[in-house]
The first five atom37 places (N, CA, C, CB, O) and aatype in JSON, in Angstrom:
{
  "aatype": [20, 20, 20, 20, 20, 20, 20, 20, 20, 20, 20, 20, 20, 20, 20, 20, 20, 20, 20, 20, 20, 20, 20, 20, 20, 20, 20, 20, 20, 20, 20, 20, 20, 20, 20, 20, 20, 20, 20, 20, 20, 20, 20, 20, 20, 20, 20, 20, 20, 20, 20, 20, 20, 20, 20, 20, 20, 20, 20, 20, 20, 20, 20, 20, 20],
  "atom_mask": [
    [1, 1, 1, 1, 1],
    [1, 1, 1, 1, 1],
    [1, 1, 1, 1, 1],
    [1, 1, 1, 1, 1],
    [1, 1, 1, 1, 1],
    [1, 1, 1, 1, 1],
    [1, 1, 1, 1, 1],
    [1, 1, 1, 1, 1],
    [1, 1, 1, 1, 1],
    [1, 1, 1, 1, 1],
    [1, 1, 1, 1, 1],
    [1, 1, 1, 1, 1],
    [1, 1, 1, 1, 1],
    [1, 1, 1, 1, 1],
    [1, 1, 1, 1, 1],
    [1, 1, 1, 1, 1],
    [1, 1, 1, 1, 1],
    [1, 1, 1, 1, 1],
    [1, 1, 1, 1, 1],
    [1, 1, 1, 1, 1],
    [1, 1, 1, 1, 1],
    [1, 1, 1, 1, 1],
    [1, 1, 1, 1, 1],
    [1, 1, 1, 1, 1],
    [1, 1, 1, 1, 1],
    [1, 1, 1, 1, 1],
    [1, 1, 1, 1, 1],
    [1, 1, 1, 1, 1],
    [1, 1, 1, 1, 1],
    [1, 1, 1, 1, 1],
    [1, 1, 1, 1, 1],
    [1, 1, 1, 1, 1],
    [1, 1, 1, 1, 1],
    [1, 1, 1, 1, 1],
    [1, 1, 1, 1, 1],
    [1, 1, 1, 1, 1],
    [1, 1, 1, 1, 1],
    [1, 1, 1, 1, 1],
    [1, 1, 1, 1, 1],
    [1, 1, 1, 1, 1],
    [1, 1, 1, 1, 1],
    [1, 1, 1, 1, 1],
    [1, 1, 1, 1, 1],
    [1, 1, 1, 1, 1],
    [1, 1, 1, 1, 1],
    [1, 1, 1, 1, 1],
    [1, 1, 1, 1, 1],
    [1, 1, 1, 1, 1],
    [1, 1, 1, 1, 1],
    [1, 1, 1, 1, 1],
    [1, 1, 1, 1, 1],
    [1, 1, 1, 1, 1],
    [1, 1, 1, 1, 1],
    [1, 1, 1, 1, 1],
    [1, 1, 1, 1, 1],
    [1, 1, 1, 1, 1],
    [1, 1, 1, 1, 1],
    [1, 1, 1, 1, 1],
    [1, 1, 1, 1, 1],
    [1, 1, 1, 1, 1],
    [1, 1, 1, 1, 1],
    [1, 1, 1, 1, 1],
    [1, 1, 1, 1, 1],
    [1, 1, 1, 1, 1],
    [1, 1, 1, 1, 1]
  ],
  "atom_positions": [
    [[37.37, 175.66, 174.46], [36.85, 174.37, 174.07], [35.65, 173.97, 174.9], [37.91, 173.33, 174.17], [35.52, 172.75, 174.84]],
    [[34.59, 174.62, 175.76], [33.99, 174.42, 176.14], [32.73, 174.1, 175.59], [34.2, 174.94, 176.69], [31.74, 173.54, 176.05]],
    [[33.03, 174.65, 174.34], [31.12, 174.5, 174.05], [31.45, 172.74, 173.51], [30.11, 176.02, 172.19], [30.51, 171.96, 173.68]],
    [[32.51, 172.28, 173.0], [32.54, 170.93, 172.43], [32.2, 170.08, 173.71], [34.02, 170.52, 171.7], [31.44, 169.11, 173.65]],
    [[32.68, 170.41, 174.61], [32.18, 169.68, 175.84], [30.91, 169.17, 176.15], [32.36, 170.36, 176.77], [30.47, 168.02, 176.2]],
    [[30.28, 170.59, 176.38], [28.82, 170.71, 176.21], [28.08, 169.79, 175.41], [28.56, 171.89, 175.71], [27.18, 169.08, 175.88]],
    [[28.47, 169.78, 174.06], [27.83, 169.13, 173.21], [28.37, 167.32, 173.21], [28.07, 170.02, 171.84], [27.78, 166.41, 172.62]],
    [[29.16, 167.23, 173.74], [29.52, 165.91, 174.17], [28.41, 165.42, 175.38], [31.14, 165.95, 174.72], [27.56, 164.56, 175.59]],
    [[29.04, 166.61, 176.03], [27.63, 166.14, 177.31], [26.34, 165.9, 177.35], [27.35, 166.94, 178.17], [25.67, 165.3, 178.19]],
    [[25.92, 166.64, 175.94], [24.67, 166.61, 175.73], [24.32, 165.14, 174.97], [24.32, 167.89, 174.98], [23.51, 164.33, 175.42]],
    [[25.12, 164.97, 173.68], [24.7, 163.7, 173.34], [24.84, 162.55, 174.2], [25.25, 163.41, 172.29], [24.28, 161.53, 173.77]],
    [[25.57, 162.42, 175.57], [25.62, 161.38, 176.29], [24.08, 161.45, 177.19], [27.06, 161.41, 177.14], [23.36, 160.5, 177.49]],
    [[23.9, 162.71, 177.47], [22.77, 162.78, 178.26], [21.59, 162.31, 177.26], [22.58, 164.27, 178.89], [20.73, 161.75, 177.94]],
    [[21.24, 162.33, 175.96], [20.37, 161.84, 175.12], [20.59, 160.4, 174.93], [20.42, 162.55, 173.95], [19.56, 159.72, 174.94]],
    [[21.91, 159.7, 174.72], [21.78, 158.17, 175.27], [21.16, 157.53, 176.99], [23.37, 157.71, 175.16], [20.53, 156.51, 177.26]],
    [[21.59, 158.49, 177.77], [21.32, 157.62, 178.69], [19.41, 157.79, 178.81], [22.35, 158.03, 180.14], [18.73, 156.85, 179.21]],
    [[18.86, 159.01, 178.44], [17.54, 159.15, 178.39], [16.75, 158.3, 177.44], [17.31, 160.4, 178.16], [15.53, 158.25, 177.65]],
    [[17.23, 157.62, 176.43], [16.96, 156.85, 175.6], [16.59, 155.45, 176.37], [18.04, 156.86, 174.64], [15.53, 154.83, 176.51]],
    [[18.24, 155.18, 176.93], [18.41, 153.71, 177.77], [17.43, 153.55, 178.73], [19.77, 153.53, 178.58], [16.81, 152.5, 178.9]],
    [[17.24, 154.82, 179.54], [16.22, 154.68, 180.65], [15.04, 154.31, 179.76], [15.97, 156.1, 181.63], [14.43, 153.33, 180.19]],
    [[14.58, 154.8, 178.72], [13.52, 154.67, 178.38], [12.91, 153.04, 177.88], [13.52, 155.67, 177.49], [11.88, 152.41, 178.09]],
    [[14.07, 152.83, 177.19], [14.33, 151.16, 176.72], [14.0, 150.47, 178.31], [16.39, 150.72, 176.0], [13.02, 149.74, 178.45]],
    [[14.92, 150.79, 179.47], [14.37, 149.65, 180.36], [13.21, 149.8, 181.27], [15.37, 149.24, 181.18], [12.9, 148.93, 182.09]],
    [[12.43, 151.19, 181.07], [11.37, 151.17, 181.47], [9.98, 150.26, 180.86], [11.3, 152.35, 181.47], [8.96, 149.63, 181.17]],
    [[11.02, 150.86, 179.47], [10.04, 150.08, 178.26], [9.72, 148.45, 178.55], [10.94, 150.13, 176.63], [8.59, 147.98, 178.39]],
    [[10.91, 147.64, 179.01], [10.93, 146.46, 179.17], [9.93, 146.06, 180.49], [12.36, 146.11, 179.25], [9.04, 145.21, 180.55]],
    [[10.42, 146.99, 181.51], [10.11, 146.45, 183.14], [8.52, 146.83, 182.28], [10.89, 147.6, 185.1], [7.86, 146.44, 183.24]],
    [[7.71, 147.15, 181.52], [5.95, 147.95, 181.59], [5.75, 146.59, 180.64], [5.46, 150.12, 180.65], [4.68, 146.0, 180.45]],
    [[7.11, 146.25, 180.07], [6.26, 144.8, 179.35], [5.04, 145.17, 178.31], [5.4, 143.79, 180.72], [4.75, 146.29, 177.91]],
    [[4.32, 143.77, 177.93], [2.87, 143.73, 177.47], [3.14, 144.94, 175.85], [1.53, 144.48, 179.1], [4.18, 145.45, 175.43]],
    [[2.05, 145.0, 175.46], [1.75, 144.97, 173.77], [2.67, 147.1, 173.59], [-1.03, 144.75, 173.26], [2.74, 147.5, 172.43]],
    [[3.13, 147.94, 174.52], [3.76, 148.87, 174.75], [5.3, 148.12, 174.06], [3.57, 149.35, 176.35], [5.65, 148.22, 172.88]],
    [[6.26, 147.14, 175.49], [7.15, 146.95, 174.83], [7.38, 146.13, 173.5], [7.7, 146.7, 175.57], [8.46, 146.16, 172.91]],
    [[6.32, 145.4, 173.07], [6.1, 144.54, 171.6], [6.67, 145.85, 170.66], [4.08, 143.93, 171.15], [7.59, 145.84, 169.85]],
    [[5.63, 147.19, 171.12], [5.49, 147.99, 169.81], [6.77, 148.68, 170.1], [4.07, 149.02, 169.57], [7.06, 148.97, 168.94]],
    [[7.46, 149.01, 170.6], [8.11, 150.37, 170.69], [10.0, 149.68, 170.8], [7.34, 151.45, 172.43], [10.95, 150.36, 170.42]],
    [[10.14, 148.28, 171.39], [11.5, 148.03, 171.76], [12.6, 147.8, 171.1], [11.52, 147.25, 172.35], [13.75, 147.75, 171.55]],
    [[12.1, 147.59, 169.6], [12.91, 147.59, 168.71], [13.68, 148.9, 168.13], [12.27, 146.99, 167.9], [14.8, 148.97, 167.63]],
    [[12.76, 149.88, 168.33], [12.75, 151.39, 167.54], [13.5, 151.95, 169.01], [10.79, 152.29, 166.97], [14.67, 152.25, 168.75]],
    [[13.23, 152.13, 170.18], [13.9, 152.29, 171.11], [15.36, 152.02, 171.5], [13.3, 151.89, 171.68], [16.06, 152.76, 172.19]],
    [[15.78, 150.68, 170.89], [16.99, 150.02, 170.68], [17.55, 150.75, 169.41], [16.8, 148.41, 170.53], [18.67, 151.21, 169.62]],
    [[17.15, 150.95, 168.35], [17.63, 151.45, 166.83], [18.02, 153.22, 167.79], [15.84, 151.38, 165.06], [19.09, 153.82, 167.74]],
    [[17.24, 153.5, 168.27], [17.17, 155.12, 168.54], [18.52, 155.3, 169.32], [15.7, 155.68, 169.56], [19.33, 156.22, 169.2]],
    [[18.57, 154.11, 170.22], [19.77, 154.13, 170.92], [21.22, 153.81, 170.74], [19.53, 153.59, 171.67], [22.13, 154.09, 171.52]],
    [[21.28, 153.27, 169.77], [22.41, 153.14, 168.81], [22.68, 154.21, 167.71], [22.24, 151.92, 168.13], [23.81, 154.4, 167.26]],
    [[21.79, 154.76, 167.37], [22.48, 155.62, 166.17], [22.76, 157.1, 167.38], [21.09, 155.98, 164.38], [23.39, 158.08, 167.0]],
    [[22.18, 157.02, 168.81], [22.9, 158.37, 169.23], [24.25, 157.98, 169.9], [21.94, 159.3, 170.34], [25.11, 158.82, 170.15]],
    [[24.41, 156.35, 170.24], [25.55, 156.11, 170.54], [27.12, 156.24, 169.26], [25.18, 154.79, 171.1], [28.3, 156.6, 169.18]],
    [[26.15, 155.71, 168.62], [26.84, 156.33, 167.48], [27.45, 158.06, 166.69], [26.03, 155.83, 166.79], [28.25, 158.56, 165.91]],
    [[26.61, 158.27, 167.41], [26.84, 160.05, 167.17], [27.73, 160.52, 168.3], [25.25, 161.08, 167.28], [28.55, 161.4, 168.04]],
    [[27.66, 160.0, 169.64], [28.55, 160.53, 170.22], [29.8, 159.96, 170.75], [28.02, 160.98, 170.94], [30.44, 160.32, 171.73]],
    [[30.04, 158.97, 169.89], [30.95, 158.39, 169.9], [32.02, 159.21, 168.86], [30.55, 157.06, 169.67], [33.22, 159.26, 169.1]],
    [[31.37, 159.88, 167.6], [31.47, 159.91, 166.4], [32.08, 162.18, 167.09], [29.6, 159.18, 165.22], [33.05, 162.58, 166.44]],
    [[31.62, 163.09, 168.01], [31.43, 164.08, 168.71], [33.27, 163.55, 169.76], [29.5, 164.07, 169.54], [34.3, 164.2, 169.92]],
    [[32.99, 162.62, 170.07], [34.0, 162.26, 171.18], [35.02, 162.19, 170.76], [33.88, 161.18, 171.87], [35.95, 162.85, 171.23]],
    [[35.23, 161.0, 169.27], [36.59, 161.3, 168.18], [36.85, 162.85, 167.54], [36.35, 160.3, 166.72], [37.94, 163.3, 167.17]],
    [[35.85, 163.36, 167.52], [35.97, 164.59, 166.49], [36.63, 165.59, 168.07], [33.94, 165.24, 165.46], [37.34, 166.52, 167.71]],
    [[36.55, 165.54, 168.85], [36.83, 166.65, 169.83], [38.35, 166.23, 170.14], [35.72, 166.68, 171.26], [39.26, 166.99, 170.47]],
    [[38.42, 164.85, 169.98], [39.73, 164.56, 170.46], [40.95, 164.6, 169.61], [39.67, 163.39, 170.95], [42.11, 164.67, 170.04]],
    [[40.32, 164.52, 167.49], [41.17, 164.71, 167.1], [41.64, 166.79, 166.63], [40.99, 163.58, 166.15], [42.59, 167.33, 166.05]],
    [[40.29, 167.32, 167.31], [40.75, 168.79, 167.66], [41.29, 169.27, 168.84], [39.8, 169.58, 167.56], [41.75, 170.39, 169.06]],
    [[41.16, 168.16, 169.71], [42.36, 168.9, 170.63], [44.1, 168.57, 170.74], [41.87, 168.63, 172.07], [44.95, 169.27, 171.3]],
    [[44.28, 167.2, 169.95], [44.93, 166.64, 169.5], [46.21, 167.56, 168.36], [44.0, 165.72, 169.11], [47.44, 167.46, 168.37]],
    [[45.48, 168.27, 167.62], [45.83, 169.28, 166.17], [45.91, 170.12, 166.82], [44.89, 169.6, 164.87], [46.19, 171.07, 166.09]],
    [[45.86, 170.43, 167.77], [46.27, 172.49, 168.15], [45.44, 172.54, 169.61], [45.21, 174.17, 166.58], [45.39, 173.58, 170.25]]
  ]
}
């Protein structure tokens, strides 16, 4: 079961690179965060969403056998 791991690990590591990016986005301020903070926020929810979605799916396979 390792590679499911992996791939758990990986989509968490793509949220938190997202998040960093969102609060860099914020702390740089000015007509950058106008354009980008909304889509940054959307980006960051649908991977929270995915690995939330990776996290159930691993648990109801380790769960079954």
């Amino acid at each position: 079961m390792a590679w499911q791991y992996i791939v758990l690990g990986l989509s968490m590591l793509a949220v938190a690179v997202v998040l960093f990016w969102g609060v860099i986005t914020m702390a740089r301020g000015g007509e950058y965060n106008a354009k980008w903070s909304n889509k940054i926020m959307r980006y960051r929810i649908v991977l929270q969403g995915i690995a939330i979605l990776i996290f159930v799916v691993i648990l109801t396979l380790a769960s079954s056998g």
